[in-house]
C-alpha positions in Angstrom: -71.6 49.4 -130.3 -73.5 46.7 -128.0 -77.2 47.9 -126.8 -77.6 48.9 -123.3 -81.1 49.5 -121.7 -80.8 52.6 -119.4 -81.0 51.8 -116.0 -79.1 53.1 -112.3 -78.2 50.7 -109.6 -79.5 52.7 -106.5 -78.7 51.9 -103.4 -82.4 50.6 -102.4 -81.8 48.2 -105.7 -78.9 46.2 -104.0 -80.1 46.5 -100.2 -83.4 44.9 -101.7 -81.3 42.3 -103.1 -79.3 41.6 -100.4 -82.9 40.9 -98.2 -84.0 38.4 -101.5 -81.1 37.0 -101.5 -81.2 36.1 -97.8 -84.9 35.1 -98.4 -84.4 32.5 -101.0 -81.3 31.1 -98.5 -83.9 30.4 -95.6 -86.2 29.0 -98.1 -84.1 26.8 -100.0 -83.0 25.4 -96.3 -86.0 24.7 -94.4 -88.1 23.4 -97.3 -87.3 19.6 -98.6 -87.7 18.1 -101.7 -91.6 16.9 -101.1 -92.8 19.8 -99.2 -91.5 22.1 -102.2 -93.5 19.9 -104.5 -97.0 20.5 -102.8 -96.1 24.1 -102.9 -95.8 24.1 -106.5 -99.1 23.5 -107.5 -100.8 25.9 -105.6 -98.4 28.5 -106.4 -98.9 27.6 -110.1 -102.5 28.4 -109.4 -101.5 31.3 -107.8 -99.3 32.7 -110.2 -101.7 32.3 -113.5 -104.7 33.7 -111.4 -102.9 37.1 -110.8 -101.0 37.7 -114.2 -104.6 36.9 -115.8 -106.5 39.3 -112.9 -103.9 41.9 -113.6 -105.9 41.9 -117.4 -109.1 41.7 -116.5 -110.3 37.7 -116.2 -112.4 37.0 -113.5 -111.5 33.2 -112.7 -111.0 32.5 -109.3 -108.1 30.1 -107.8 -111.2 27.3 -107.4 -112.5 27.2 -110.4 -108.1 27.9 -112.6 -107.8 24.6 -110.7 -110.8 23.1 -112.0 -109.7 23.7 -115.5 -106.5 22.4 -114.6 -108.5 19.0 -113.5 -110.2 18.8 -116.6 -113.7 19.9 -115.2 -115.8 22.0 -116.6 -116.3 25.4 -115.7 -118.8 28.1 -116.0 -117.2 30.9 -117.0 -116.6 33.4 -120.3 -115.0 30.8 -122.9 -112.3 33.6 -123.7 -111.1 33.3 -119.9 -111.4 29.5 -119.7 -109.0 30.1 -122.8 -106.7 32.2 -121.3 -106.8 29.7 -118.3 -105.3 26.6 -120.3 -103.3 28.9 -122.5 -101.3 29.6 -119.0 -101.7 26.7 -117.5 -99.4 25.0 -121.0 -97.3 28.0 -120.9 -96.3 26.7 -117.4 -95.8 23.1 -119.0 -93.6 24.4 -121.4 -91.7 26.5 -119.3 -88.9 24.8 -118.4 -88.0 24.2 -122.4 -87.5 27.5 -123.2 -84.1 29.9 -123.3 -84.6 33.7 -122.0 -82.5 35.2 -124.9 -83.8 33.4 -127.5 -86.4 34.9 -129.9 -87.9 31.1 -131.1 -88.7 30.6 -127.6 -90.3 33.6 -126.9 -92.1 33.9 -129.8 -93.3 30.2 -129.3 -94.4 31.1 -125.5 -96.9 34.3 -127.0 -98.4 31.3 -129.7 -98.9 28.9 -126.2 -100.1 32.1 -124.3 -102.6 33.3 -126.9 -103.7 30.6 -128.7 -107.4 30.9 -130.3 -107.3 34.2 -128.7 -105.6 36.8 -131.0 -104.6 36.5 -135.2 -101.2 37.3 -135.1 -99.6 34.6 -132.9 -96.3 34.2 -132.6 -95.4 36.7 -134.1 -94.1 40.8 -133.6 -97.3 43.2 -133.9 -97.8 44.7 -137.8 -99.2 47.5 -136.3 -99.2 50.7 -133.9 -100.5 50.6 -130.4 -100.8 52.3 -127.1 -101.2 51.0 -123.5 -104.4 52.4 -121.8 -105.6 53.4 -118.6 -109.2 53.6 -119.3 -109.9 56.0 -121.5 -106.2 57.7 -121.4 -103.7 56.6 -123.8 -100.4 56.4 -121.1 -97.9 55.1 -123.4 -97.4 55.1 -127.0 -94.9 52.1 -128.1 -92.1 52.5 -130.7 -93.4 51.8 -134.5 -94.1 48.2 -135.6 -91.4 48.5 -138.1 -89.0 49.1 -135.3 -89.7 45.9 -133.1 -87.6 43.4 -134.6 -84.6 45.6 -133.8 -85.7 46.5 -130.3 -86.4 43.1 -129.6 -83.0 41.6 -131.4 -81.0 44.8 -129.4 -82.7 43.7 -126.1 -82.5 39.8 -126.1 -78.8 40.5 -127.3 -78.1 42.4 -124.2 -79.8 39.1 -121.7 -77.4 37.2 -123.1 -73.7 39.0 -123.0 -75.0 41.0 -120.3 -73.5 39.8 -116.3 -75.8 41.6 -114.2 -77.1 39.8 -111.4 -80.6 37.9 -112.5 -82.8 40.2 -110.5 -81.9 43.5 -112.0 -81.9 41.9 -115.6 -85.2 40.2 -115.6 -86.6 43.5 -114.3 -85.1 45.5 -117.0 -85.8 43.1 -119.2 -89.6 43.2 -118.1 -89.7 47.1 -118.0 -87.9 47.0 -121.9 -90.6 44.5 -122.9 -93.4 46.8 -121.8 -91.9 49.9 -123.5 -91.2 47.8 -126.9 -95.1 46.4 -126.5 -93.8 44.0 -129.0 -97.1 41.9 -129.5 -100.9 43.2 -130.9 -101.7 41.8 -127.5 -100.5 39.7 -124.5 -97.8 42.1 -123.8 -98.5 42.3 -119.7 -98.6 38.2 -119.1 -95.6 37.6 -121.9 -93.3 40.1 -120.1 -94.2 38.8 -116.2 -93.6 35.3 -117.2 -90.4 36.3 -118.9 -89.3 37.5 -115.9 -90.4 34.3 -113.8 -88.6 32.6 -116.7 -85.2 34.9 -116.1 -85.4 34.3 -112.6 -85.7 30.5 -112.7 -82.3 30.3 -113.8 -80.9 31.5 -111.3 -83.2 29.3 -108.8 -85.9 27.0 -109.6 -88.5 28.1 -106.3 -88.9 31.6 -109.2 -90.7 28.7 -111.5 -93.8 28.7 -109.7 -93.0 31.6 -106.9 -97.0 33.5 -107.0 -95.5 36.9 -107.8 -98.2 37.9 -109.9 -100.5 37.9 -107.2 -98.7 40.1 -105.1 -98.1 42.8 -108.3 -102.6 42.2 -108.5 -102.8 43.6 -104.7 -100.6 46.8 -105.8 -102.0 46.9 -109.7 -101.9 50.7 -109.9 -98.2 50.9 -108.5 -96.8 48.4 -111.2 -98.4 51.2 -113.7 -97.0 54.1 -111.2 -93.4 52.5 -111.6 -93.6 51.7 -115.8 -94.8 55.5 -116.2 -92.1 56.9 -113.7 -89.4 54.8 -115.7 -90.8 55.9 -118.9 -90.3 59.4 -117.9 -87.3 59.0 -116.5 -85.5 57.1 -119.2 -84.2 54.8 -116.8 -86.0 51.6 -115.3 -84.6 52.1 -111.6 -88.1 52.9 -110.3 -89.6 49.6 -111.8 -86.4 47.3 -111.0 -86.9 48.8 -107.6 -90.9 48.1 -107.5 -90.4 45.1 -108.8 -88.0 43.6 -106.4 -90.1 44.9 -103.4 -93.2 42.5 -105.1 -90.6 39.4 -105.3 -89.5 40.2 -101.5 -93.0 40.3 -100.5 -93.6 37.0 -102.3 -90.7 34.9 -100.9 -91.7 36.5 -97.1 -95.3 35.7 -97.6 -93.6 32.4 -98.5 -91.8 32.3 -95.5 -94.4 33.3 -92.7 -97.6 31.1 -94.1 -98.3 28.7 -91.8 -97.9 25.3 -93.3 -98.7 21.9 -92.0 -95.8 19.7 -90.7 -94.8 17.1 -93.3 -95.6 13.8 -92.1 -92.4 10.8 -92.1 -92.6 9.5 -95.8 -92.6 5.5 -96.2 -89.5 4.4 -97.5 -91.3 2.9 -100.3 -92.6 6.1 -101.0 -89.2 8.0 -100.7 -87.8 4.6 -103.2 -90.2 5.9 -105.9 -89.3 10.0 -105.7 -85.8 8.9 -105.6 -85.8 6.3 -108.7 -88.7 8.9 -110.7 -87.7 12.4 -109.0 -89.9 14.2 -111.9 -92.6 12.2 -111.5 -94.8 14.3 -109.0 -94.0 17.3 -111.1 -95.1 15.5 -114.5 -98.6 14.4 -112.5 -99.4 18.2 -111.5 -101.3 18.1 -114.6 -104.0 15.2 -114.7 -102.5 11.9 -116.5 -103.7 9.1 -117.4 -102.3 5.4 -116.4 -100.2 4.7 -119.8 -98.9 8.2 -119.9 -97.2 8.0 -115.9 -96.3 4.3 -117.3 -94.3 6.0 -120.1 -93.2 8.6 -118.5 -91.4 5.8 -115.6 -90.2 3.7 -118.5 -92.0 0.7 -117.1 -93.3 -1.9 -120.0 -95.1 -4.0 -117.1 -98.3 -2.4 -116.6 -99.2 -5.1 -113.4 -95.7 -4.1 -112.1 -96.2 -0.5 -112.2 -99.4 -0.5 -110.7 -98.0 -2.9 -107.2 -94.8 -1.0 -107.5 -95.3 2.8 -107.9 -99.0 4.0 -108.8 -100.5 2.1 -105.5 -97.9 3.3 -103.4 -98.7 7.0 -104.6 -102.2 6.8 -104.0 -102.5 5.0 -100.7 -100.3 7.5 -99.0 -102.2 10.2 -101.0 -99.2 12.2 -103.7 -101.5 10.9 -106.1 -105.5 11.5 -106.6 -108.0 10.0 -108.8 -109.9 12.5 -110.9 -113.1 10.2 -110.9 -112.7 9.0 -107.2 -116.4 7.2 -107.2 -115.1 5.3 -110.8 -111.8 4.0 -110.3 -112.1 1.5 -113.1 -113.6 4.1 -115.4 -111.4 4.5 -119.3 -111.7 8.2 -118.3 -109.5 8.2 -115.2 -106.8 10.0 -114.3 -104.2 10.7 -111.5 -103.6 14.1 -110.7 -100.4 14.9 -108.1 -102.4 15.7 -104.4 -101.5 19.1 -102.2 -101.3 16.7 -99.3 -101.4 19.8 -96.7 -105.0 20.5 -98.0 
């Protein structure tokens, strides 16, 4: 017989998707094409910022973006680490299936590269999840995790449940399986963004995580009640309040009114719609070149990287060298 996590559809569960549902409506309608795109990159920031908080790195939103420039920052070299881990988790992110074992086992090498042994793959060994000194959960036995995990990714992809209860069953199963010596907390809330995004793409860089940081000791509360329970209803439930919050913060900040686009501006999203997206992290002149198809390098510079810099999508890394081998563009949050 087919596996099937435990878990009730309460009432609160479905009135709490009705009100997301309504959320991601509004936002989908009032927000174009460009002024999603300058969201993006500060929600990225955003999102990293509080999955990494929520285990203990100390990087702020200033200095994640730094890294994400290139620059140097002074900080532990294990949460620089972490930093760029996330940041090409979030490059990868689009690549990868949520029912497919190679791609999550791929994402936890991206996510914890030079920071743990085993990468990539299930933990050899016991271990608990802690609460300072107090052991609060014990996970199943190593030897048991390839099953778990099989049983569970199995059920995400016959299942039919509406995304938002099944990436936060999925999430809650993932915690309870603990199926990695480490990066358990950041691999199961980016599995959920990843769930979510395909059901709409404004969950691929939505800040959630920051939200869940502001509440940290309820996202515990709601895995132990679900433990004890045997059911996940309390964390589906907490979980869906943190994603309404995020799309209503969404909603309700203030954000400056887009400005009319040139048309030769609007030319260049329409012929390279990715482009903006591709240029969130810092590229250099051949690799936007490439990525355009463009063999001409004097015609893409007149034709598409001038344009992007003169009405500011596009930023020089080394404004005060623009000649310099080292440059790079870097896609601008033109609302500051």
């Amino acid at each position: 017989m087919s596996y099937t996590p435990p878990f009730t559809i309460t009432p609160s569960i479905l009135n709490l998707i009705a009100e997301i549902s309504e959320s991601v409506g509004r936002l989908s309608a009032t927000e174009e094409r460009s002024h999603q795109l300058r969201l993006r990159r500060i929600n990225r920031i955003r999102t990293i910022q509080g999955s990494l908080a929520i285990e203990g790195n100390t990087l702020s939103e200033s200095q994640i973006t730094a890294v994400l420039e290139g620059k140097t920052v002074m900080a532990p070299p294990r949460e620089v680490q972490e930093v760029k881990n996330a940041l090409a988790a979030y490059d990868a992110f689009e690549c990868w299936q949520p029912s497919c074992e190679a791609s999550l086992l791929e994402a936890h090498q991206i996510l914890m590269s030079g920071l743990v042994d085993e990468l990539g793959v299930y933990r050899s060994g016991g271990v608990g999840v802690m609460s300072g000194s107090e052991v609060i959960h014990m996970a199943p036995p190593a030897n048991q995790v390839p099953r778990l995990m099989t049983d569970l990714l199995g059920w995400v992809q016959r299942a039919e449940y509406h995304p938002l209860i099944m990436s936060s069953v999925f999430h809650y199963e993932f915690e309870f399986i603990h199926p990695f010596v480490d990066g358990n907390g950041r691999m199961g809330r980016l599995w959920q963004s990843l769930m979510l995004a395909t059901w709409h793409d404004l969950f691929v860089s939505l800040p959630v995580e920051s939200i869940i940081y502001s509440k940290q000791g309820d996202y515990y509360a709601a895995l132990s009640q679900s433990t004890a329970q045997t059911d996940s209803a309390p964390f589906i439930e907490f979980m869906l309040m943190m994603i309404s919050l995020a799309l209503k913060e969404q909603i309700n900040t203030p954000q400056a009114t887009p400005q009319a686009t040139p048309q030769a501006v609007v030319d260049i999203l329409n012929k390279y719609p990715d482009l903006l997206s591709y240029a969130i992290k810092p590229r250099d002149r051949q690799e936007l070149q490439l990525f355009c198809g463009l063999s001409d390098r004097e015609h893409f510079r007149k034709s598409v990287l001038k344009p992007l810099l003169t009405h500011g999508l596009l930023a020089l890394t080394l404004p005060d060298k623009p000649k310099s081998p080292k440059q790079r563009y870097v896609y601008q949050n033109v609302d500051g």
